[in-house]
C-alpha positions as CSV (number, residue, x, y, z in Angstrom):
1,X,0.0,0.0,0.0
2,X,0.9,3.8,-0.7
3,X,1.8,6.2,1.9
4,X,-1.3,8.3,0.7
5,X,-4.1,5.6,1.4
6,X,-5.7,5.8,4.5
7,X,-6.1,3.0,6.9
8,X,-9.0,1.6,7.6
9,X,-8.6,2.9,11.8
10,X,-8.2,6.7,9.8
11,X,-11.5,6.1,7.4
12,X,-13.6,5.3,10.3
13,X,-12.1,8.5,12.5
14,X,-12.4,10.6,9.4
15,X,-15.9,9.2,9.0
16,X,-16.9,9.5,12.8
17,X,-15.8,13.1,12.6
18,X,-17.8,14.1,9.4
19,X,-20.8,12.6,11.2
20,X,-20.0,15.0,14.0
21,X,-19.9,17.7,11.7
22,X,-22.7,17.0,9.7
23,X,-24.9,16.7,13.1
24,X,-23.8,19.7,14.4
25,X,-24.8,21.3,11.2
26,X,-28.3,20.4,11.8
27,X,-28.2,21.7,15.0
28,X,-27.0,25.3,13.6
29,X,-29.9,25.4,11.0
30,X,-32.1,24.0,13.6
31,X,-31.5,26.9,15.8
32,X,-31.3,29.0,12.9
33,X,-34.5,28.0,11.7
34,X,-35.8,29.0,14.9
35,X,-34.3,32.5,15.2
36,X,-35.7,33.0,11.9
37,X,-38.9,32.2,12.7
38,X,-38.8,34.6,15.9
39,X,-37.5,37.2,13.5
40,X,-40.0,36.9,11.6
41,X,-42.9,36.8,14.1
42,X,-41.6,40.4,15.8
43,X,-41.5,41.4,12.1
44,X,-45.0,40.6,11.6
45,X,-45.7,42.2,15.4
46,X,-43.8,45.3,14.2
47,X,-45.8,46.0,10.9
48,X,-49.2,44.9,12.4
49,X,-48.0,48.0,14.7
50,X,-47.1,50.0,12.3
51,X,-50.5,49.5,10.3
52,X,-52.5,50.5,13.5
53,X,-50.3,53.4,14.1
54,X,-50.9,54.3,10.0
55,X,-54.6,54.2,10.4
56,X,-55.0,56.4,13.6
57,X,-53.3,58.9,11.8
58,X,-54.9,58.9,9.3
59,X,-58.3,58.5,11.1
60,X,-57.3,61.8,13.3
61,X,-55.8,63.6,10.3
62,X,-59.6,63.1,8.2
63,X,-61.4,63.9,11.8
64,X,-59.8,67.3,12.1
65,X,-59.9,67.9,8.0
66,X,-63.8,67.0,8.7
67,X,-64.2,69.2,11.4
68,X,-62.1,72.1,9.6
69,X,-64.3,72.1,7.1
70,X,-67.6,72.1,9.3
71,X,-66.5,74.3,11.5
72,X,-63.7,76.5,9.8
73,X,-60.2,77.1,11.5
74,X,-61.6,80.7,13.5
75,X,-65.0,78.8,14.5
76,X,-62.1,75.8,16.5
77,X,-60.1,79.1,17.6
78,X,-63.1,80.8,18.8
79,X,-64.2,77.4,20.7
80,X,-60.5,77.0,22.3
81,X,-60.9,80.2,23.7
82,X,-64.1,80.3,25.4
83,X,-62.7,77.2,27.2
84,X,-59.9,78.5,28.0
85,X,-62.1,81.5,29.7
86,X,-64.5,79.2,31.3
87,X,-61.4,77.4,33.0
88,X,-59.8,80.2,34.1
89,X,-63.8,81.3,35.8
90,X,-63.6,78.2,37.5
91,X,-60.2,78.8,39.4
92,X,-61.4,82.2,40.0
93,X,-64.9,80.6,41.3
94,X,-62.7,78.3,43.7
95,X,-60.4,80.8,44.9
96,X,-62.8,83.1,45.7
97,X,-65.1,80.2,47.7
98,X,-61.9,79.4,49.3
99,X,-61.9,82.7,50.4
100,X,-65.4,83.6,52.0
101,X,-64.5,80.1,54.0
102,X,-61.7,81.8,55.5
103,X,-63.6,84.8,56.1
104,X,-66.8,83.5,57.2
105,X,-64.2,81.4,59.7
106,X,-63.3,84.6,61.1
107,X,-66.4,86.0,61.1
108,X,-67.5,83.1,63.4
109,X,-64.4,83.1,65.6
110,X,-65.4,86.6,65.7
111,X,-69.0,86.0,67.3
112,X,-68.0,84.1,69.6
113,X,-65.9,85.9,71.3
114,X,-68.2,88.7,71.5
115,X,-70.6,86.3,73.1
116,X,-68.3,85.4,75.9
117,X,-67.5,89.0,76.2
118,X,-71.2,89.5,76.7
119,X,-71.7,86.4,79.0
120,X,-69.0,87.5,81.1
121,X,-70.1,90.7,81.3
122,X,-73.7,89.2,82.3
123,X,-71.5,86.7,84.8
124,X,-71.6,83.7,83.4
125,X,-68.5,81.7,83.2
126,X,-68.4,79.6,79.2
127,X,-66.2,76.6,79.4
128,X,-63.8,76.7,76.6
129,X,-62.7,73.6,74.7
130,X,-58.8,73.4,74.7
131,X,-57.2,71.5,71.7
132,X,-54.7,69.3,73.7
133,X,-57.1,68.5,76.4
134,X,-59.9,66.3,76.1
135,X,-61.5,68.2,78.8
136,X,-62.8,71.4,79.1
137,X,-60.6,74.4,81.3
138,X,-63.3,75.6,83.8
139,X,-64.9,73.4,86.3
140,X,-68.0,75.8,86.8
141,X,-70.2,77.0,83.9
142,X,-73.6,77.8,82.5
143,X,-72.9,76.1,79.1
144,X,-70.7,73.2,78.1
145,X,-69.4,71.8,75.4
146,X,-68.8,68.1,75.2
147,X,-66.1,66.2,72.9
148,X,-69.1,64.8,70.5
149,X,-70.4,68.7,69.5
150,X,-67.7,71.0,68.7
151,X,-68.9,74.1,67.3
152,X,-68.6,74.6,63.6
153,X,-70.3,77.0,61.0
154,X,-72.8,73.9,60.5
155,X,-73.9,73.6,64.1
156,X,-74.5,77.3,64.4
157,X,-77.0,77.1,61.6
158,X,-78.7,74.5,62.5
159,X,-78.7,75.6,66.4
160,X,-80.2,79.3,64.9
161,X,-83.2,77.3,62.8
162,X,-83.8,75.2,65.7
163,X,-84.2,78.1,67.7
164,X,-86.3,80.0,65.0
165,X,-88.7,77.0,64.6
166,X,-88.9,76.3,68.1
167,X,-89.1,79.4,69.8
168,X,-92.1,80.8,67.4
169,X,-93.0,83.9,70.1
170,X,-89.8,85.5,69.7
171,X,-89.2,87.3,66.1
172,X,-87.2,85.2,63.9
173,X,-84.0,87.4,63.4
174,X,-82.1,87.6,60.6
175,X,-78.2,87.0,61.7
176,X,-76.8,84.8,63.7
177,X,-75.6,87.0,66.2
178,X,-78.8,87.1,68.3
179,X,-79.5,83.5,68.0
180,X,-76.1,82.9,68.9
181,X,-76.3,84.9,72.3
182,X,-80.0,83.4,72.8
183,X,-78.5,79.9,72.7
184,X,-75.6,80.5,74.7
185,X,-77.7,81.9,77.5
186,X,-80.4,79.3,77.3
187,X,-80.0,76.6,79.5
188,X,-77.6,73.9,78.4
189,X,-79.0,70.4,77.0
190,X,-77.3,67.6,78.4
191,X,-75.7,64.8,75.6
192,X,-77.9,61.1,75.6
């Protein structure tokens, strides 16, 4: 035999290793394949995308064509700027609510401490209701005031129509003040 013939040991190695080969070759286009077909399926995902994002546009861009034409570009100006107006009345509105709450605070504040002023200048002693304590500062008093009814710009109303509807004799008055001073001095109602 020739130096340049293989042996039969070297055919079955070179034979074993192109079987190798050739397997891990099918592995490569397997995975290939599979990448491919990913590929492919965020391709599809992309343009199906793309195709929704085309027809919104164009949807929006015949909506405000329509509407240009109905309406004319000053009739849509005109429009943005009564809104704008009617915004800017509604922060205004809310501010100035905001402020007659404050005021009509103080203007409660107010009343009552010119009703102490008058009870204590009539004698009476008015328990005051501290904000750290859950009990009130004076141990005698005409009127007290428990932890369940604190007064508020509610109450007060509701204390002057109760008096107004249940006191029919008296003439109904027509601010708070003298309801206020009426209830104070009446005698106090004990809570359930």
């Amino acid at each position: 035999m020739s130096d340049d013939t293989p042996t039969y040991l070297e055919l079955k190695q070179m034979q074993a290793e192109a079987q190798r080969l050739r397997d891990e070759a099918f592995e490569y286009r397997a995975e290939a394949d599979r990448k491919l077909a990913d590929a492919n399926y965020l391709f599809g995902q992309a343009s199906h995308r793309h195709r929704l994002i085309a027809d919104l546009e164009r949807s929006v861009q015949q909506r405000e064509a329509r509407l240009l034409n109905e309406l004319g570009e000053a009739e849509l100006i005109k429009r943005e700027k009564i809104a704008n107006e009617k915004l800017k009345q509604a922060e205004e509105l809310i501010a100035s609510v905001d402020r007659e709450r404050h005021a009509a605070a103080i203007n409660i504040n107010q009343l009552i401490e010119h009703d102490k002023r008058e009870l204590a200048a009539a004698g009476i002693r008015v328990l005051t209701w501290s904000t750290t304590s859950t009990t009130p500062t004076s141990t005698t008093a005409a009127i007290t005031v428990t932890p369940r009814w604190r007064p508020t710009l509610f109450s007060w109303r509701c204390n002057c129509a109760r008096l107004q509807t249940t006191r029919r004799s008296r003439p109904r008055s027509k601010s708070c003040a003298g309801s206020i001073s009426n209830m104070l001095t009446s005698k106090p109602r004990l809570p359930p």
